[in-house]
C-alpha positions in Angstrom: 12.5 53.5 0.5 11.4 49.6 0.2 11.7 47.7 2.7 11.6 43.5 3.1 11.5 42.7 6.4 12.0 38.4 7.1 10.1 37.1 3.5 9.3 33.6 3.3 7.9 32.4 0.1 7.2 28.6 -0.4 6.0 26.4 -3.1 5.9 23.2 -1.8 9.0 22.1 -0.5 10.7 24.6 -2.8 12.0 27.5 -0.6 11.5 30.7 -3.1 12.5 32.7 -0.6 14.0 32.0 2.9 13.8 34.9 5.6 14.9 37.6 3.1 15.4 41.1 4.2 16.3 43.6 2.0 16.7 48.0 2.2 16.4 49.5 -1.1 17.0 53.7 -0.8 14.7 55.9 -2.1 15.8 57.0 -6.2 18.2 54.1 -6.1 18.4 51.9 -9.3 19.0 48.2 -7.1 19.6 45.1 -9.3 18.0 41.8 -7.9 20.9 39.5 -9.7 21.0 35.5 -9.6 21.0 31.9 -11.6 17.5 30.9 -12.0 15.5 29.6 -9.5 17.2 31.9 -6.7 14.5 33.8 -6.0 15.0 37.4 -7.3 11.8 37.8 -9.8 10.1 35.7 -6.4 10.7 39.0 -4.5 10.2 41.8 -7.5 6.3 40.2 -7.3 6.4 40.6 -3.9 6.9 43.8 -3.9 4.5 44.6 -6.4 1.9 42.3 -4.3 1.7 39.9 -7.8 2.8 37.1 -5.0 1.3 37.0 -1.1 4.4 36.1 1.1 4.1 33.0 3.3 5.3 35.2 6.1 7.3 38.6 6.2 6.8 42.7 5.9 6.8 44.6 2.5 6.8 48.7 3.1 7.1 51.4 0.6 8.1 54.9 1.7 7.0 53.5 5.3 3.5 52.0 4.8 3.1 48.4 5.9 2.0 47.3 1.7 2.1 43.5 2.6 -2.0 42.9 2.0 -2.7 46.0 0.0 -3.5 44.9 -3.7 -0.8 46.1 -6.3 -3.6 48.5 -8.1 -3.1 50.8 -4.4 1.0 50.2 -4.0 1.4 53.0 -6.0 3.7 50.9 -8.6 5.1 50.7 -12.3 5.5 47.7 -13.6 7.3 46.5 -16.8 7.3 42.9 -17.6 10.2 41.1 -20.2 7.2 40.7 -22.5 5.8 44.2 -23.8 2.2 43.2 -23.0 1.2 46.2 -25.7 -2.5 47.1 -26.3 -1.8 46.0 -30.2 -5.2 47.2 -31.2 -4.1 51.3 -29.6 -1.5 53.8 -30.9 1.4 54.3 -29.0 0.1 57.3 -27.5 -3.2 55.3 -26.3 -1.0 53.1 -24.8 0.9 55.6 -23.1 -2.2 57.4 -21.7 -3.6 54.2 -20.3 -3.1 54.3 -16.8 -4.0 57.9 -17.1 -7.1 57.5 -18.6 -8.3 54.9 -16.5 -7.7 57.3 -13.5 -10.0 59.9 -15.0 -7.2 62.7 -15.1 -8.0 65.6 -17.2 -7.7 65.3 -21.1 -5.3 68.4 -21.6 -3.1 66.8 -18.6 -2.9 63.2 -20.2 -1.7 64.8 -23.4 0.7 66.7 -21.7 2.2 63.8 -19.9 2.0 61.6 -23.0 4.3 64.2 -25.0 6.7 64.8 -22.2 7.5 60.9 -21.7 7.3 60.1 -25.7 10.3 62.9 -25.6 12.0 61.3 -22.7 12.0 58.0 -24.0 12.7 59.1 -27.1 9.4 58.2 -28.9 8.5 61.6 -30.4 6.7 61.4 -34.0 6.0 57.8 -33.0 2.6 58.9 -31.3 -0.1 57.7 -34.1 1.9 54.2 -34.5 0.6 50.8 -33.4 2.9 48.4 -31.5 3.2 46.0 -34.4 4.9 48.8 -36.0 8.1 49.3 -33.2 10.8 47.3 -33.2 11.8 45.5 -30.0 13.5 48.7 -28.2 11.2 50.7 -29.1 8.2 48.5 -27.5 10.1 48.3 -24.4 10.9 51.9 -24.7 7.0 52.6 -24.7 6.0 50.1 -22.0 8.4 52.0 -20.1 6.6 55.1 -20.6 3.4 53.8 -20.3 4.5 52.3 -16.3 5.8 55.9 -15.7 3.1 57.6 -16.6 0.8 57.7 -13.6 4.2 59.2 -11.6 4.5 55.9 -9.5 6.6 56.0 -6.3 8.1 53.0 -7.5 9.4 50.9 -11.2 10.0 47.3 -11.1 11.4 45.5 -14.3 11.6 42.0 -14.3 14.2 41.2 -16.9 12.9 44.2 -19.0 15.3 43.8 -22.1 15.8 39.8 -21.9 13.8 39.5 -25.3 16.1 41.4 -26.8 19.1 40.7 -29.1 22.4 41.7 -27.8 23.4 45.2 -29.1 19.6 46.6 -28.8 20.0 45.1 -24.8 23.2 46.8 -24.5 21.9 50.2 -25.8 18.8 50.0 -23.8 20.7 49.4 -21.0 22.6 53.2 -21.6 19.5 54.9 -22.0 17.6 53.0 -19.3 20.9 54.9 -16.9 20.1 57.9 -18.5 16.6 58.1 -17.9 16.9 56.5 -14.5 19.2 59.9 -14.0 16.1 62.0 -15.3 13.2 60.7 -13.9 14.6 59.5 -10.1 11.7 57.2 -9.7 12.8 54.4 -6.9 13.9 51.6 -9.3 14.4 47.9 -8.7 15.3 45.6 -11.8 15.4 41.8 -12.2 18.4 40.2 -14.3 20.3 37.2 -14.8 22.9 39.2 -16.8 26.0 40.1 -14.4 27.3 42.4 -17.1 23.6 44.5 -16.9 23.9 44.9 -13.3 27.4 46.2 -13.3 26.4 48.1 -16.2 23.3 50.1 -14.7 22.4 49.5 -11.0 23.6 51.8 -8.1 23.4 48.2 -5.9 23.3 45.1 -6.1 22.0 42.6 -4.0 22.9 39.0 -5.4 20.5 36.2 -4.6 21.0 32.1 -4.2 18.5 29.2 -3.8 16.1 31.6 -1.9 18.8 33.7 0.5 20.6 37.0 -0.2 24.2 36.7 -0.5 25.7 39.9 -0.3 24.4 43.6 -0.9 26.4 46.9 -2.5 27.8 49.0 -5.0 29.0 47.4 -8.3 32.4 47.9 -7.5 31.9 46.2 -3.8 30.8 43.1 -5.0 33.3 43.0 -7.7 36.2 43.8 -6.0 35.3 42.9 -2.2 32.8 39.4 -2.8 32.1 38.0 0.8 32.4 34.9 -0.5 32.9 32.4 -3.6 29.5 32.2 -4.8 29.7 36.0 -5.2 32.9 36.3 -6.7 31.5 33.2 -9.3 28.3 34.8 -9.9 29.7 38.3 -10.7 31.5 38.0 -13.4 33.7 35.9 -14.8 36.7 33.6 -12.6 39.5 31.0 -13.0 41.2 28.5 -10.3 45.1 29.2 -10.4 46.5 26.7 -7.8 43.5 26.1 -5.8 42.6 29.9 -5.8 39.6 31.8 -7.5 41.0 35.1 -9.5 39.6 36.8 -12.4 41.2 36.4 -15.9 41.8 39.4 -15.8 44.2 39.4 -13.2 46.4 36.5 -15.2 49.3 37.5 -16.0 51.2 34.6 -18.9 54.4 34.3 -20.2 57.0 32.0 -21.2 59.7 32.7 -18.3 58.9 30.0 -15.6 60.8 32.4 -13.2 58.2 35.4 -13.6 56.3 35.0 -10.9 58.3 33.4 -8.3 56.7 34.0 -4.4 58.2 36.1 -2.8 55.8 37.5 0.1 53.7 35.1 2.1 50.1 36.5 1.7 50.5 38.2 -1.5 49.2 37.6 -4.8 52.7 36.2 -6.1 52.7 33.2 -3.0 49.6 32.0 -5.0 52.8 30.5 -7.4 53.6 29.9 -10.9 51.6 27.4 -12.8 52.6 26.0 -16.3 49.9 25.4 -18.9 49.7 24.0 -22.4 47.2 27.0 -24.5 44.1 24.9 -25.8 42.5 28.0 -27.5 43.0 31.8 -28.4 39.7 33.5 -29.1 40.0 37.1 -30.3 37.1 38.8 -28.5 38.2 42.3 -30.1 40.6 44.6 -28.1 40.5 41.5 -25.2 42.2 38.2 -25.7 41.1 35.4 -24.2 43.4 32.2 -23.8 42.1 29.1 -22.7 44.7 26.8 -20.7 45.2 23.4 -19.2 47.1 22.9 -15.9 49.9 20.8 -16.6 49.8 19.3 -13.1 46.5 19.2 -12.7 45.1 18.6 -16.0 42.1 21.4 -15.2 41.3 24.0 -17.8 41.4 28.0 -16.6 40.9 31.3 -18.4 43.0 34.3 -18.9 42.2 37.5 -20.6 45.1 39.1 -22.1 45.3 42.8 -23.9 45.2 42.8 -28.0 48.6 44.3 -28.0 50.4 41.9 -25.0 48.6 38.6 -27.3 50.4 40.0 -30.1 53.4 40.4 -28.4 53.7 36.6 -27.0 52.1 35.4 -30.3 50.2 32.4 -28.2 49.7 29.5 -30.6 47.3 26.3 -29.9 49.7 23.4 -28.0 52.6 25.7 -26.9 54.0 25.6 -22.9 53.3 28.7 -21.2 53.5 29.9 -17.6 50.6 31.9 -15.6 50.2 33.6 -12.3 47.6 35.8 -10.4 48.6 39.3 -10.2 45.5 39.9 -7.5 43.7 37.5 -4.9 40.3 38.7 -3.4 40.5 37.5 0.4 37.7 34.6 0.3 37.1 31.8 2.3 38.7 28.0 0.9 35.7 26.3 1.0 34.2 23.8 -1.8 31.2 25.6 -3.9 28.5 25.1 -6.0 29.1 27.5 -8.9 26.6 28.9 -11.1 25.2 27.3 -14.2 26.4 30.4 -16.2 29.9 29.3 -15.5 32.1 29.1 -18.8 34.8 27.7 -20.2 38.1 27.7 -17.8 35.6 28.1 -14.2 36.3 26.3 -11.8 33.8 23.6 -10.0 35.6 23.9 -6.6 37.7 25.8 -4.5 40.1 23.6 -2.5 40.7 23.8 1.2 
């Protein structure tokens, strides 16, 4: 297990982090996920002793790490840039850390061949690093950190270099080796849709402070508050409240939603909209929508097949309401700088 106990980290006046405390289980894959600036590759160095802590405890399988150097914590690191050897093979590469510890020759060539397999790098052993495309570099600086058999792998936005399917098939096999290997892993991202995608937990930071902590489907479904629910994927306001786009339900019938329960999703209320935009985003629909009251735009995603069905067209009246509500706090926010098109500013009290 890691273990952050009270972490201050200061630059300045800037508050990096601010009295952080953080449990990550042993053979978990935990995602540190927030906007820039919030702190989360702040802590990842912290960990790996790449940053000295104002003030605060860092332990790894319960040994106080907080002044050891990061050579003796027992750590793999894999940075967003490869940082490749470009003059050595990918098996040199590989074999580094090995080498450098003075293991036996016939156990470094073993190791080497049983990680090029896992990571899929097999017949790419006498091939230099200019030779690899991007996935595959990653793929081998990933092999190259798990060589040595470290307790621990930290990735700092390990795949952020890359171009959108290649991160998206990395992000597969990253689960699948994560489910081979069990090595105590702790990755860095800004991308809510990679966290959901491969962690176990979560822990979602902001300006220094952790918000909340838990399985993908906690913070999704349960946010403790409207930063969280912001943050973690993607939201609209619908009279006042946050809901996901998903949970929008449109139609043309202004009676199709009429409240009927006080404290259920339908007392949230019909809203009529004008549709500004439909954007085909393959089986998913999104359509973007002005309040006619308010004048505010908001998102909905729609199925292929129920877009088809309304045949939504640029200018036309429409009526939408929430089919869900998380229970959040009313409180004015400061969203995230990833907020899109249709997300709100503000919640209203």
């Amino acid at each position: 297990m890691i273990t952050v106990t009270g972490a201050n980290k200061h630059y300045g006046n800037f508050a990096a982090l601010d009295n952080v405390t953080l449990d990550i289980p042993s053979g978990s894959l935990t995602a540190l996920l927030g906007p820039s600036g919030s702190g989360k590759s702040t802590l990842l160095r912290s960990i790996a002793g790449l940053e000295t802590l104002d003030s605060g405890i860092v332990t790894i399988a319960g040994r106080d790490v907080t002044h050891i150097s990061p050579q003796k914590r027992d750590i793999g690191f894999v940075f967003q840039h490869y940082a490749a050897f470009k003059h050595m093979s990918v098996r040199d590469n590989v074999a580094f850390g090995l080498k450098i510890r003075k293991r036996p020759k016939p156990e470094i060539a073993k190791r080497v061949d049983e990680l090029l397999g896992i990571v899929g790098l097999d017949g790419f052993q006498h091939r230099y690093p200019a030779q690899l495309s991007g996935g595959q570099r990653q793929r081998m600086a990933l092999a190259r950190a798990l060589a040595v058999d470290p307790q621990v792998l930290l990735l700092d936005e390990p795949f952020g270099a890359l171009d959108a399917k290649v991160r998206t098939d990395l992000r597969t096999w990253l689960r699948r080796l994560h489910e081979e290997v069990h090595v105590t892993t702790v990755l860095v991202t800004h991308d809510q849709e990679e966290a959901l995608d491969v962690a176990d937990r979560i822990a979602v930071l902001n300006k220094g402070r952790i918000e909340q902590v838990g399985t993908p489907e906690d913070l999704y479904d349960r946010p403790e508050n409207d930063f969280v629910m912001s943050f973690l994927g993607p939201v609209a306001k619908l009279n006042g409240k946050l809901v996901r786009p998903h949970d929008i339900r449109v139609g043309r019938d202004p009676a199709m939603a009429q409240a009927q329960l006080e404290g259920t999703a339908e007392s949230a209320g019909v809203t009529r909209a004008t549709v500004e935009r439909v954007v085909h985003l393959g089986f998913e629909v999104r359509v973007e929508l002005r309040n006619a009251a308010t004048g505010d735009l908001f998102a909905a995603q729609v199925t292929r097949g129920d877009s088809e069905a309304l045949r939504l067209s640029e200018g036309e009246t429409v009526y939408a309401r929430a089919t869900r509500l998380p229970q959040l706090p009313e409180n004015v926010i400061e969203q995230p700088e990833s907020a899109g098109v249709g997300e709100p500013l503000t919640t209203s009290k």
